[in-house]
C-alpha positions as semicolon CSV with decimal commas, in nm:
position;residue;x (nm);y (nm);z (nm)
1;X;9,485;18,559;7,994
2;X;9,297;18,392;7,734
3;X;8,992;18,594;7,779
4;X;9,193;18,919;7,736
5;X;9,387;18,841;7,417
6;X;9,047;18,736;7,288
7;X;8,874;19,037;7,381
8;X;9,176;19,250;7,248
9;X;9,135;19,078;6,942
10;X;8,786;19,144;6,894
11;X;8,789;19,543;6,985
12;X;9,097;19,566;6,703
13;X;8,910;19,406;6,420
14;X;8,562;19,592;6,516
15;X;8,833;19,914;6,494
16;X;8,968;19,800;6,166
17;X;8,626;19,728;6,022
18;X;8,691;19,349;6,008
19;X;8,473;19,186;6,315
20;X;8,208;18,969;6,303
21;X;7,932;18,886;6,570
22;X;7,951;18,448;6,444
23;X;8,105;18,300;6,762
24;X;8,180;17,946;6,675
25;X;8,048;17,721;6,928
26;X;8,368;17,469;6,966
27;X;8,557;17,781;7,017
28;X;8,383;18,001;7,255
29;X;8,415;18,041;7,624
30;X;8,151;17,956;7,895
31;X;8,021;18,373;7,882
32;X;7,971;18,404;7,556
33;X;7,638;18,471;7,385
34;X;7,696;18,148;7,085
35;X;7,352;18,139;7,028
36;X;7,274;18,489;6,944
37;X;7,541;18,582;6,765
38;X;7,393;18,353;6,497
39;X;7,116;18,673;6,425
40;X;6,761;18,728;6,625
41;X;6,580;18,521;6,321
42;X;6,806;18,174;6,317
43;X;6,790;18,239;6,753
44;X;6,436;18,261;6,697
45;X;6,408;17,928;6,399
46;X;6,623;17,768;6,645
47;X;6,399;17,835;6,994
48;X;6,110;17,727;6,780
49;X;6,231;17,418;6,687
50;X;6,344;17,349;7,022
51;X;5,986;17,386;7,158
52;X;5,873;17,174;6,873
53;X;6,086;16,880;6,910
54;X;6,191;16,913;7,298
55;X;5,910;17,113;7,461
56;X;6,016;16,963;7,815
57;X;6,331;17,050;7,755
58;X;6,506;16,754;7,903
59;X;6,755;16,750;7,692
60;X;6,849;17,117;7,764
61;X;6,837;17,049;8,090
62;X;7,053;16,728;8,128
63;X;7,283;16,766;7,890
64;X;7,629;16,866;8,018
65;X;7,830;17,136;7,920
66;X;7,811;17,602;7,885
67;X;7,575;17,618;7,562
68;X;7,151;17,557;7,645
69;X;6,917;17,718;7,413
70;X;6,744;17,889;7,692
């Protein structure tokens, strides 16, 4: 139910002109793309930093929960 009043409520404010790719992390469900609807050149800043900083990618990997920077 939830997932159809949200989808409802994005296809009426892409109609009206109003939508917005941002998906706010803390609000988004499990099949939503959070990461890229921040734009292809923060997904790509934030990939970069990720290799950077984490290139085994443990923390990706072990850290609980729907959002990994994959």
């Amino acid at each position: 139910m939830a997932r159809s009043i949200i989808s409802q409520s994005n296809a009426t404010a892409y109609a009206q002109n109003v939508g917005h790719p941002f998906i706010y992390q803390n609000y988004a469900a499990g099949e939503q793309a959070v990461f890229q609807s921040y734009g292809a050149k923060n997904l790509e800043r934030l990939r970069g930093t990720s290799k950077k900083y984490e290139p085994d990618r443990v923390w990706q990997s072990l850290q609980p929960g729907h959002f990994k920077l994959f």
